[in-house]
C-alpha positions as a printed Julia matrix, in Angstrom:
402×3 Matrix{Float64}:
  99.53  126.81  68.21
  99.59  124.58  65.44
  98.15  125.75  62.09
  97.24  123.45  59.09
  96.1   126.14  56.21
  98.87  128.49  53.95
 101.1   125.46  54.41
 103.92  125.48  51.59
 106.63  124.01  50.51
 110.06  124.47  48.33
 112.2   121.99  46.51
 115.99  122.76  46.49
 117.89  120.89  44.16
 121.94  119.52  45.32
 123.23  122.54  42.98
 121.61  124.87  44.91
 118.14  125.3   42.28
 114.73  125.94  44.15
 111.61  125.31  42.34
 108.52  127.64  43.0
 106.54  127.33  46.08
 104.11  125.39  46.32
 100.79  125.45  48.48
  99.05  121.79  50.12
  96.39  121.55  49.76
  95.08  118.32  52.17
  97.29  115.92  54.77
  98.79  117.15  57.9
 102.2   118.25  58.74
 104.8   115.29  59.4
 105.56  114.77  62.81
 103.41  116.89  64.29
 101.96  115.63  67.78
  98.72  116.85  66.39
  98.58  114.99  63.08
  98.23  111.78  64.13
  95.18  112.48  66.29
  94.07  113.89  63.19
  94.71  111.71  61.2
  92.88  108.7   63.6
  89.63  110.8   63.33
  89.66  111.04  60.05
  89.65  106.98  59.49
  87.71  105.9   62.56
  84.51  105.09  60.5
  86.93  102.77  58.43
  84.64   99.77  57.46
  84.79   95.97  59.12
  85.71   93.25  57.34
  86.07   89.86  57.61
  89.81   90.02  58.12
  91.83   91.18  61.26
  92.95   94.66  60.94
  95.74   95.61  62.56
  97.18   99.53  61.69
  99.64  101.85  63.53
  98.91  105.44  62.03
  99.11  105.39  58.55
 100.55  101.28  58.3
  97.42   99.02  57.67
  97.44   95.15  58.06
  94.67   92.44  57.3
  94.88   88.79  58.62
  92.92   85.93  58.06
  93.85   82.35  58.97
  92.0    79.29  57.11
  93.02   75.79  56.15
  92.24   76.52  52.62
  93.92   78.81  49.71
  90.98   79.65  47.99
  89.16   80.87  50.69
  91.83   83.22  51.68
  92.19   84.53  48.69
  88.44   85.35  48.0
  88.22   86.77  51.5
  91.54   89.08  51.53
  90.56   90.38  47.76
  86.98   91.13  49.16
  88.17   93.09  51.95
  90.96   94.27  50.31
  88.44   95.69  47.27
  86.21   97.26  50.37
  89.33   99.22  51.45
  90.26  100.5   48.23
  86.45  101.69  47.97
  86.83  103.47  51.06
  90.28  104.7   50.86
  88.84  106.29  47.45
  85.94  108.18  48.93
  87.78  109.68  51.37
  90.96  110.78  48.58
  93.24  108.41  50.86
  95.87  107.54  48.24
  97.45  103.63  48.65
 101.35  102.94  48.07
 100.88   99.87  46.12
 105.27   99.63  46.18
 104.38   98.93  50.19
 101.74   97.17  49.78
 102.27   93.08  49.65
 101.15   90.03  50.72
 102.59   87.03  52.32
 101.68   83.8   53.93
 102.75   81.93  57.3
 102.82   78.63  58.23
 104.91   75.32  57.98
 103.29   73.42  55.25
 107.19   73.07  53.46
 105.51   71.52  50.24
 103.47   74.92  50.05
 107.06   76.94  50.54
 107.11   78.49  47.39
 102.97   79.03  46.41
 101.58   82.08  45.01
  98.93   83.04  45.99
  96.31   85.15  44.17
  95.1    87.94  45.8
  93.76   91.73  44.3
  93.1    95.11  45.62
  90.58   96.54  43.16
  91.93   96.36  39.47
  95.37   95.76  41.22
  97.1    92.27  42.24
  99.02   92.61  45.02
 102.39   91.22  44.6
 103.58   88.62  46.83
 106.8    89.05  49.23
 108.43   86.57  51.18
 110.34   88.47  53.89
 107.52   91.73  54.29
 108.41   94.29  56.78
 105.96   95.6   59.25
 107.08   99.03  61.33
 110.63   97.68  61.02
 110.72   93.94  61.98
 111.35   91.4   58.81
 108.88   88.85  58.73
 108.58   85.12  57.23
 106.93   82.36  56.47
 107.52   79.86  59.54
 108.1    82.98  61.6
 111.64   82.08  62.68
 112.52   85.45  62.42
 115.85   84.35  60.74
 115.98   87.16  58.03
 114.84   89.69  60.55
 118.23   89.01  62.69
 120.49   88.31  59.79
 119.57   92.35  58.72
 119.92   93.47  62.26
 123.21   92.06  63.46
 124.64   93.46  59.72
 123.16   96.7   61.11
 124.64   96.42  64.42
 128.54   95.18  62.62
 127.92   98.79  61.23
 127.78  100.23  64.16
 130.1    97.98  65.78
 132.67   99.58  63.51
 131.81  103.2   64.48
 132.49  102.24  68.24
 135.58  101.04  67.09
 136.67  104.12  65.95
 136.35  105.4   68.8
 138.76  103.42  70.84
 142.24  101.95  70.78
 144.45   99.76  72.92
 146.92  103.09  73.78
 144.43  105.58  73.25
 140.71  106.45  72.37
 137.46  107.52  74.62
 137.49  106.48  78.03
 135.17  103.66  79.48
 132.25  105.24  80.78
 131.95  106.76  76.97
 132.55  103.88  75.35
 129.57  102.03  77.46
 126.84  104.77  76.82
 127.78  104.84  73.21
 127.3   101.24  73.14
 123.84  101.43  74.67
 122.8   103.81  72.73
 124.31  103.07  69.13
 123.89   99.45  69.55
 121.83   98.06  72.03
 119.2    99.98  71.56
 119.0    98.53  67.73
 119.45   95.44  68.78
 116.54   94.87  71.13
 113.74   96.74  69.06
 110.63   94.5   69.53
 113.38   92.23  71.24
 109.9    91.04  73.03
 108.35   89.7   69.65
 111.53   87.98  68.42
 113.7    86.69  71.49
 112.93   83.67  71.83
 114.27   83.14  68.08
 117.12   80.05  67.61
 118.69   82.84  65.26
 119.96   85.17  68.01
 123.06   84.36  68.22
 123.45   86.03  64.8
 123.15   89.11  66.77
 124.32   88.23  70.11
 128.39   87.57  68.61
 127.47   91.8   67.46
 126.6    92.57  70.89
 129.33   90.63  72.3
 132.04   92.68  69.91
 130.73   95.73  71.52
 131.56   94.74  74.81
 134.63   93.8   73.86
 135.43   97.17  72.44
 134.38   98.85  75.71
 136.17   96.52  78.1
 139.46   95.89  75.65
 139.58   92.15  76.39
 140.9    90.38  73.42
 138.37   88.25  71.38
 139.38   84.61  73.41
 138.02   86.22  76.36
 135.25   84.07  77.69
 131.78   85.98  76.52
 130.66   85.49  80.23
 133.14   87.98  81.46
 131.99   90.35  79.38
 129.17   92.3   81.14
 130.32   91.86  84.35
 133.28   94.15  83.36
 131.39   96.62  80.98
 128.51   96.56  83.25
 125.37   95.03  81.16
 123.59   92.57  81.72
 123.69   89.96  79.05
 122.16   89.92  76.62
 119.51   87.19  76.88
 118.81   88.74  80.27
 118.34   91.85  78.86
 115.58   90.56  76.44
 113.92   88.77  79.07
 113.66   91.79  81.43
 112.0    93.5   78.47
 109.48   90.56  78.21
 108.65   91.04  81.92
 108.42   95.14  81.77
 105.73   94.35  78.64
 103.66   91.84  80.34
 103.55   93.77  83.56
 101.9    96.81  81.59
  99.57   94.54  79.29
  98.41   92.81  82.71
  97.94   96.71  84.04
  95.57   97.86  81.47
  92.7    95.72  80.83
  92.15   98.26  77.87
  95.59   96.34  76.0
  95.26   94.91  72.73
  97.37   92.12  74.24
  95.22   91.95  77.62
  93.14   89.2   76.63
  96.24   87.01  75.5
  97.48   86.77  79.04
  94.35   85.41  80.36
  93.69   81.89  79.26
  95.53   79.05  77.17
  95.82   79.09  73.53
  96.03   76.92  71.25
  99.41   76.88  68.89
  98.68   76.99  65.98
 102.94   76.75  65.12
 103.75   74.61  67.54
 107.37   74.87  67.09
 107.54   78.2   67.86
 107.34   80.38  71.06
 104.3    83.17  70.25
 104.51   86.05  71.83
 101.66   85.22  74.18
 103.12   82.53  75.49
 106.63   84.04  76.55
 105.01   86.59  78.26
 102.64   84.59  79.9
 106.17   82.55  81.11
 107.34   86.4   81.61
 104.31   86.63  84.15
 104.46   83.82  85.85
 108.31   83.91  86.59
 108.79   86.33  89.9
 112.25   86.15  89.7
 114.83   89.22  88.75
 117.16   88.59  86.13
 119.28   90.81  87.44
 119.41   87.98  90.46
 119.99   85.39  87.98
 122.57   87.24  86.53
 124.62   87.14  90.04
 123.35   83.67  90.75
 125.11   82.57  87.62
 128.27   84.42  88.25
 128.33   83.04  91.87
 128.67   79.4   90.63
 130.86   79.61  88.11
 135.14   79.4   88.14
 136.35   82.32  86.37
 139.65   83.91  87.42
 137.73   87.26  87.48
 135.75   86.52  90.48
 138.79   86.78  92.68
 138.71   90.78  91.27
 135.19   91.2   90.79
 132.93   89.2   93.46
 129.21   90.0   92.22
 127.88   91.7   89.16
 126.41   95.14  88.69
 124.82   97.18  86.23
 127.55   99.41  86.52
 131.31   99.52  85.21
 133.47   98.36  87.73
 136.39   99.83  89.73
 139.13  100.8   87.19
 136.82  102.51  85.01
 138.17  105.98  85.05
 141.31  104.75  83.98
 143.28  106.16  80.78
 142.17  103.44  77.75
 145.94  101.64  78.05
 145.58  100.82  81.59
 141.96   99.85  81.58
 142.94   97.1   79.03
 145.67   96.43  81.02
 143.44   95.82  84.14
 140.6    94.09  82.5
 143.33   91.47  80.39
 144.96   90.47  84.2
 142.15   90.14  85.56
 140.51   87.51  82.9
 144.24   86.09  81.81
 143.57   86.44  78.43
 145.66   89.12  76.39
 148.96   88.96  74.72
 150.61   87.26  77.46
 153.52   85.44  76.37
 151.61   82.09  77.04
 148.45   83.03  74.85
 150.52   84.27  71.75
 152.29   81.06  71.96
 149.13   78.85  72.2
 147.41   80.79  68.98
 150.58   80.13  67.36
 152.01   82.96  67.22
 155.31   82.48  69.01
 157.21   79.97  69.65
 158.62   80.88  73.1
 156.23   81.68  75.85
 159.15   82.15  78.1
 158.5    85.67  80.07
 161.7    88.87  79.77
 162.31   87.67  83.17
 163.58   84.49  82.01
 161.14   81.95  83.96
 158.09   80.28  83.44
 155.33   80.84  81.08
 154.62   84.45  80.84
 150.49   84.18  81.99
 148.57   86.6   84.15
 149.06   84.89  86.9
 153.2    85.0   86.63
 153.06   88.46  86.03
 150.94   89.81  89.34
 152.77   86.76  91.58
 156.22   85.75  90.21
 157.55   87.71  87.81
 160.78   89.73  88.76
 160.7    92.33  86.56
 157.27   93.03  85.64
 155.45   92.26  88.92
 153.3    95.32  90.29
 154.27   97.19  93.38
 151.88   96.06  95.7
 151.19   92.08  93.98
 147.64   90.8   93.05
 146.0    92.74  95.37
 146.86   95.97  94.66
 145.27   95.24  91.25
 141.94   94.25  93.44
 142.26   97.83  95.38
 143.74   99.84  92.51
 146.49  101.49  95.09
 148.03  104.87  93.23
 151.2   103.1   92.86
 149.19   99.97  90.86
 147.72  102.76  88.55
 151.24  104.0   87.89
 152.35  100.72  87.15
 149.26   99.72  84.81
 150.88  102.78  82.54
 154.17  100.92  82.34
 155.65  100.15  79.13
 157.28   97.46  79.45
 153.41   95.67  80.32
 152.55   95.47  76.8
 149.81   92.97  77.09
């Protein structure tokens, strides 16, 4: 059982120093399950006020939309003032370095106003790009400085993956794919809901697409569309729009939502060049398709040489996957034709001859599983589609440096 009295605490310095122990005297202990039921009882009576109040645990917002400046300012420093009062009585301390203002619309003339507004004795500075439990905001809401910081967060961790893999050696595929997920992915589509339908997003998309380059070892001229379908996500936009549909299903479950009421009749936008939340999941609901079925649709109708290996889609790595890291790149650069095949190297420019060691033709893909007398696999193109024990053998050949 949880206790909250003879709490202490000890400071150890990086040389090894410890200060005396101290006791606490008030608060509850950090990420305990019980604090933050405690911690909503003791601020239920917090008082109205004229702004919106929006607050998850101890991270408190106020709102208020108005055509005029002035008025927002005297309402946001009045309700601001009546928070301070209350936030005093009860000995709730405020982090004024956190604490900021902003404003949001698309008046461009109005870009760069200040505006006036105080807590108390205290002005509350002004901040452009505010973050709110971890997503960057600003002014027009394009969320543009929001996915410039996260794909420079995902590079990062782009770059760990990387490490972990190699062209002739490094994890195998299965671990490179739940690394991904769970290193990048799942940074990439935090509150991918709020901010998906962005025109910034392919800022962060080129991370995600790096990543699945890493796990599937095609070389970076490989068409992005082959990418899932051989490390087995979905895309990415998919992906986001799957989320969209999980969230509005639950909102449209429990009338008891704060976003319940959003789904339930037309609004008016008030930034008309931008896609609210509301109204993508109110596209989200309406939509009874499966992306997962768009996904395949897609892939069904379009002419890459991959098909021919890999007929439909899954969420799941395809055959090949237990292969060592050499041949898996191996497999997956035959089966898209794009690698360092004779004829690619000379097209970037980095040959002159594209001629293959067998002395005929341009050395492609194609010349190599059909034609080529030298390096052509035991059992020709299809024993690449079947992945026969003697095609595995051959994939480890060193001569097939592509």
């Amino acid at each position: 059982m949880e206790t909250l009295a003879q709490r202490s605490f000890v400071l150890t310095t990086t040389d090894g120093k410890r200060s005396s122990r101290k006791f606490l005297k008030n608060g509850v202990p950090k990420g305990s399950i019980l604090s933050r039921i405690l911690f909503n009882i003791y601020i239920h009576d917090i008082p109205p006020t004229m702004s919106n109040q929006y607050g998850y645990a101890d991270d408190l917002a106020l709102s208020y939309a108005h055509k005029k400046w002035e008025r927002i300012e005297e309402v946001m420093s009045e309700d601001s003032a009546i928070l301070c009062n209350y936030f005093e009585k009860w000995r709730l301390t405020i982090s004024w370095k956190k604490t900021v203002a902003t404003m949001f619309h698309l008046n461009n003339r109005e870009a760069y106003r200040q505006i006036n507004i105080s807590a108390g004795s205290t002005r509350v500075k002004i901040d452009p790009n505010p973050t709110y439990l971890g997503v960057v905001l600003d002014r027009s809401l394009t969320f543009g400085p929001h996915l410039k910081q996260l794909a420079a967060k995902c590079n990062s961790r782009v770059a760990l993956l990387r490490k972990l893999a190699g062209t002739t050696w490094g994890a195998t595929a299965h671990t490179l794919r739940l690394s991904s997920l769970a290193l990048v992915y799942s940074t990439a589509e935090y509150c991918s809901t709020i901010w998906g339908q962005s025109a910034h997003v392919k800022k962060l998309d080129t991370k995600l697409n790096s990543a699945m380059r890493i796990v599937t070892g095609c070389v970076k001229s490989t068409p992005t569309e082959c990418l899932p379908v051989l490390s087995g996500i979905m895309p990415p936009s998919l992906r986001r729009e799957l989320a969209a549909k999980n969230l509005a299903k639950k909102v449209m479950r429990d009338p008891t939502h704060i976003m319940h009421e959003m789904l339930g009749y037309e609004h008016r936008l008030r930034l008309p060049s931008r896609h609210p939340i509301y109204h993508h999941l109110q596209n989200a609901t309406e939509d009874r398709s499966k992306p997962i079925d768009k996904w395949r649709h897609t892939w069904r109708d379009s002419s890459f040489k991959l098909k021919h290996f890999i007929e439909m889609p899954v969420v799941d790595l395809p055959i090949g996957a237990h292969l060592s890291r050499r041949a898996w790149c191996h497999l997956n650069r035959l089966r898209t034709g794009y690698g360092r095949f004779k004829a690619c190297l000379e097209k970037w420019g980095f040959i002159d001859d594209p001629t293959c060691i067998c002395g005929e033709a341009p050395q492609t893909a194609e010349h190599i599983l059909s034609q080529c007398k030298i390096l052509k696999p035991p059992s020709g193109k299809e024993g690449v589609v079947r992945l026969d024990p003697s095609t595995v053998e051959w994939l480890e050949n060193e001569l097939l440096d592509i």
